[in-house]
ZAVEX-959100 format. One record per residue: residue number from 0; residue in one letter; x negated, y, z of N, C-alpha, C in turn. Coordinates in pm, 1 decimal. Atoms other than C-alpha are relative to their C-alpha. Layout:
<pt seq="NUM" type="a" n_u="X" n_v="Y" n_w="Z" ca_u="X" ca_v="Y" ca_w="Z" c_u="X" c_v="Y" c_w="Z"/>
...
***
This chain:
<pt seq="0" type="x" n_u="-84.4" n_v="-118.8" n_w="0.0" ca_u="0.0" ca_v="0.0" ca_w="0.0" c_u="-87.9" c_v="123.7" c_w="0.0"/>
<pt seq="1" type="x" n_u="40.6" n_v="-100.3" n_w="-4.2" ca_u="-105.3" ca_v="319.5" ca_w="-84.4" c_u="-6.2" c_v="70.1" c_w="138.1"/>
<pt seq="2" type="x" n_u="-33.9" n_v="-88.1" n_w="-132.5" ca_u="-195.2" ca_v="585.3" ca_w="205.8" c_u="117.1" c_v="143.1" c_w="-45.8"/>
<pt seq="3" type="x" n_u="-94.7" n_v="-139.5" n_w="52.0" ca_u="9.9" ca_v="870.4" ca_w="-28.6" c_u="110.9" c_v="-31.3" c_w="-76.6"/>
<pt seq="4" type="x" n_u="-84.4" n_v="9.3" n_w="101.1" ca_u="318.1" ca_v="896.7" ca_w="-245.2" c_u="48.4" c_v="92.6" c_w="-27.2"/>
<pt seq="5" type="x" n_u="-45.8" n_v="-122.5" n_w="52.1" ca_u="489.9" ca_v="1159.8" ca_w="-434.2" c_u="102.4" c_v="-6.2" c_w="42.3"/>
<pt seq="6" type="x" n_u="-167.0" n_v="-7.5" n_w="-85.6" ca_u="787.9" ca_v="1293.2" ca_w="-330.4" c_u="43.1" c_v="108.0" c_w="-104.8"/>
<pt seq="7" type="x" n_u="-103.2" n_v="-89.8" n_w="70.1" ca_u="1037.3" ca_v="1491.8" ca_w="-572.3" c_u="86.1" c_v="88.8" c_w="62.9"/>
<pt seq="8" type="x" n_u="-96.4" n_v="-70.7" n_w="-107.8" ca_u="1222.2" ca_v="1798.8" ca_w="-427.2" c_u="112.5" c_v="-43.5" c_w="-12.4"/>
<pt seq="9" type="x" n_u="-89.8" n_v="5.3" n_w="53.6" ca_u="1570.1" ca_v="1818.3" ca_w="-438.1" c_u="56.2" c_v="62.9" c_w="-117.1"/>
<pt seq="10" type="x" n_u="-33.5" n_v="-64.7" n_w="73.3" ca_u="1765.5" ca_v="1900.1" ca_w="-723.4" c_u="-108.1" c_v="71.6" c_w="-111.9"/>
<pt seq="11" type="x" n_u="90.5" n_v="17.2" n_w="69.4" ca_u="1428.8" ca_v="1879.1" ca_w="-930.8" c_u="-46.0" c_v="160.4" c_w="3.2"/>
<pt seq="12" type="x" n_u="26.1" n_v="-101.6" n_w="5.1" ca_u="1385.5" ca_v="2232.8" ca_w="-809.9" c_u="-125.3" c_v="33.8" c_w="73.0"/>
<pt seq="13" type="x" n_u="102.5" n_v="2.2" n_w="-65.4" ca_u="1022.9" ca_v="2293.3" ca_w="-705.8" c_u="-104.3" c_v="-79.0" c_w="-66.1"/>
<pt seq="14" type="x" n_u="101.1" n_v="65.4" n_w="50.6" ca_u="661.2" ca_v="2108.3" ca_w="-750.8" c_u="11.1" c_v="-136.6" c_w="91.5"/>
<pt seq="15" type="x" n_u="37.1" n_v="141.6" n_w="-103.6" ca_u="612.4" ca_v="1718.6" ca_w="-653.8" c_u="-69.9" c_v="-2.3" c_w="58.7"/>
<pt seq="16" type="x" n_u="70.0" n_v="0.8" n_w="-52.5" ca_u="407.7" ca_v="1681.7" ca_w="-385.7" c_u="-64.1" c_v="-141.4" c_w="58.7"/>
<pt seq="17" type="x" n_u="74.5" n_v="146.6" n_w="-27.7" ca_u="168.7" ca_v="1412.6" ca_w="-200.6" c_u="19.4" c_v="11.6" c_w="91.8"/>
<pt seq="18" type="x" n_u="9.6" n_v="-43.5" n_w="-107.4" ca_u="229.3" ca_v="1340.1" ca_w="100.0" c_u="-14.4" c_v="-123.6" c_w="63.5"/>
<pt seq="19" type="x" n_u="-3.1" n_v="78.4" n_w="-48.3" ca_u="158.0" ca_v="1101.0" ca_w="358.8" c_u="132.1" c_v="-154.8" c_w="27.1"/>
<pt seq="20" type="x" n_u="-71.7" n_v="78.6" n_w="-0.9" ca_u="326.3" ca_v="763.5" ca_w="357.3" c_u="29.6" c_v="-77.9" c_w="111.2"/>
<pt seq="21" type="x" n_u="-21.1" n_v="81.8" n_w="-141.1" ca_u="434.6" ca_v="691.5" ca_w="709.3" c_u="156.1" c_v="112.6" c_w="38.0"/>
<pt seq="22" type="x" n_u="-128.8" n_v="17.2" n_w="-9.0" ca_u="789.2" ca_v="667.2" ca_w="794.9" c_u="35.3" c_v="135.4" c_w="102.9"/>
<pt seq="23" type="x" n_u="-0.6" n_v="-77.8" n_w="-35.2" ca_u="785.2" ca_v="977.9" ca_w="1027.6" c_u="-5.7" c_v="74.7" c_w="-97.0"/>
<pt seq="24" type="x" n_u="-14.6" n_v="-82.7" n_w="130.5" ca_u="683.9" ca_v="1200.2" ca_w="706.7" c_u="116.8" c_v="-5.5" c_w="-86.4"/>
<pt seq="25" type="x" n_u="-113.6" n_v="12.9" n_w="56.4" ca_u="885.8" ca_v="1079.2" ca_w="458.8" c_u="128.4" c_v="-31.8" c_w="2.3"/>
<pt seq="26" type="x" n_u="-141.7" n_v="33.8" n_w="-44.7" ca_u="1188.8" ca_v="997.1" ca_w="644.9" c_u="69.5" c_v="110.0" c_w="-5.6"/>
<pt seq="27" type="x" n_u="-28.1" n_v="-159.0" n_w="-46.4" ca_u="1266.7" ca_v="1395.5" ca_w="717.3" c_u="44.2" c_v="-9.6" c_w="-105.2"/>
<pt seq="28" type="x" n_u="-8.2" n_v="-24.7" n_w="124.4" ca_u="1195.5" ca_v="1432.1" ca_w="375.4" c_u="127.7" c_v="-28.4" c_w="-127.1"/>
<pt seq="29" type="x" n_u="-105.4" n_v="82.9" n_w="74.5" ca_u="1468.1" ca_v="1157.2" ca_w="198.1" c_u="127.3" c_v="71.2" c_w="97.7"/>
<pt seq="30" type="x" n_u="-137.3" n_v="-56.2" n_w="-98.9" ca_u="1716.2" ca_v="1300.9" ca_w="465.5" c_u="3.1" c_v="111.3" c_w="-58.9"/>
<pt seq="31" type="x" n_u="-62.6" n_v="-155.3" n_w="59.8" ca_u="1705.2" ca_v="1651.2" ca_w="320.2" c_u="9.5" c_v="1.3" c_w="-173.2"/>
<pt seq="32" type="x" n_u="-84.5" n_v="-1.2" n_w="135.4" ca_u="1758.3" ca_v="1515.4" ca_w="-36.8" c_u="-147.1" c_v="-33.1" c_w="-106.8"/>
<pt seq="33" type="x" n_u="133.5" n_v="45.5" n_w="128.1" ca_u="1347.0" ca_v="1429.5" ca_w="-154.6" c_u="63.6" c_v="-127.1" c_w="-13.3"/>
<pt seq="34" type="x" n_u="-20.2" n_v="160.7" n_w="77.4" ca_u="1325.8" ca_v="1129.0" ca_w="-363.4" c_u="-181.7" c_v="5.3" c_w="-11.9"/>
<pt seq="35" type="x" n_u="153.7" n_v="12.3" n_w="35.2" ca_u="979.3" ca_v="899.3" ca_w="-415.5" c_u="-18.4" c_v="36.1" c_w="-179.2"/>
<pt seq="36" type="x" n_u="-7.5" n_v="28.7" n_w="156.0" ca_u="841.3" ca_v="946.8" ca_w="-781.6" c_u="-106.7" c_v="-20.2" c_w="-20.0"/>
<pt seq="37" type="x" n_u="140.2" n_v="23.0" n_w="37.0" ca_u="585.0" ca_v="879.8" ca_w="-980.5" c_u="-88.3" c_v="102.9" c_w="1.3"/>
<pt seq="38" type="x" n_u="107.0" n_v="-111.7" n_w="77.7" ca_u="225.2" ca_v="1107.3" ca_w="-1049.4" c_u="27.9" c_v="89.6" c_w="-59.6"/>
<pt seq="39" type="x" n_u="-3.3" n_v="-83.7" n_w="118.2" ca_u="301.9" ca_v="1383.6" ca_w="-1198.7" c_u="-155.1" c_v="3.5" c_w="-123.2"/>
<pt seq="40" type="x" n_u="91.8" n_v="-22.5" n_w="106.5" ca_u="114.0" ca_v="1370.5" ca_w="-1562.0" c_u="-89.8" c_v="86.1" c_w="3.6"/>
<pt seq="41" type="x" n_u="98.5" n_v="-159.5" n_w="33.6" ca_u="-224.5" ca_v="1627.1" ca_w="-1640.7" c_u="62.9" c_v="-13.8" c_w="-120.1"/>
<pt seq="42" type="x" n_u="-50.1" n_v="-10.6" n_w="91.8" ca_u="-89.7" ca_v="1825.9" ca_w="-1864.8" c_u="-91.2" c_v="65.8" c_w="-61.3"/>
<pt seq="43" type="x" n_u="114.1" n_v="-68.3" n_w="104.1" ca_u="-413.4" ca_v="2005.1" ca_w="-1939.9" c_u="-94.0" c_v="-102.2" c_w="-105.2"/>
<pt seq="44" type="x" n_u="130.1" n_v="33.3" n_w="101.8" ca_u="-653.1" ca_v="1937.4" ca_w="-2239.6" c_u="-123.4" c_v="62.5" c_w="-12.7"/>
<pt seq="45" type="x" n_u="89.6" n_v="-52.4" n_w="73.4" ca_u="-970.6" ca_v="1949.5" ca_w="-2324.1" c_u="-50.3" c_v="-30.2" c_w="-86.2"/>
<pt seq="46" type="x" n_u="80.1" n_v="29.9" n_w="130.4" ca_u="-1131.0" ca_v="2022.1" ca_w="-2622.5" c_u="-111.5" c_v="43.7" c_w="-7.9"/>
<pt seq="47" type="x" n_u="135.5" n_v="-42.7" n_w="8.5" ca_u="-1504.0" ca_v="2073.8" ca_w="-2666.8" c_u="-42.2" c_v="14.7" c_w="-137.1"/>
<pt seq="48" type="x" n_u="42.9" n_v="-70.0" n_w="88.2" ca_u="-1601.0" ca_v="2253.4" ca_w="-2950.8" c_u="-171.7" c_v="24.7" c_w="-52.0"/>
<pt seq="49" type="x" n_u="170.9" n_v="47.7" n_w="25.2" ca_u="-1930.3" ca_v="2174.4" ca_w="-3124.9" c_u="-16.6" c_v="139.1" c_w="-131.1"/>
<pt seq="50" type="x" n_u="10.9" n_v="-3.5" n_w="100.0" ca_u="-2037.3" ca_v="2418.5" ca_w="-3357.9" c_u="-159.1" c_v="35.2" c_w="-24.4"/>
<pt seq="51" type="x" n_u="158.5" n_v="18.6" n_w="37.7" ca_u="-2377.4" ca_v="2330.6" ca_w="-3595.8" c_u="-3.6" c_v="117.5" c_w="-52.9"/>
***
């Protein structure tokens, strides 16, 4: 088991966060309407640019 998991706000309003995975934490949390989810994706790129 992981020590972290994401947590989704409610009403998908806000950023996912990490947060500790012990039943004190995330219990609060599911009571006021978080949900677990997956990683949020990197959405950055990089590109490295060569020029000869």
């Amino acid at each position: 088991m992981s020590d972290f998991v994401h947590m989704r706000p409610p009403w998908g309003e806000g950023e996912i966060q990490k947060v500790e995975a012990k039943p004190e934490v995330i219990g609060p949390m599911m009571v006021a309407g978080w949900s677990q989810c997956e990683p949020p994706t990197t959405t950055k790129e990089v590109t490295t640019h060569v020029d000869d």
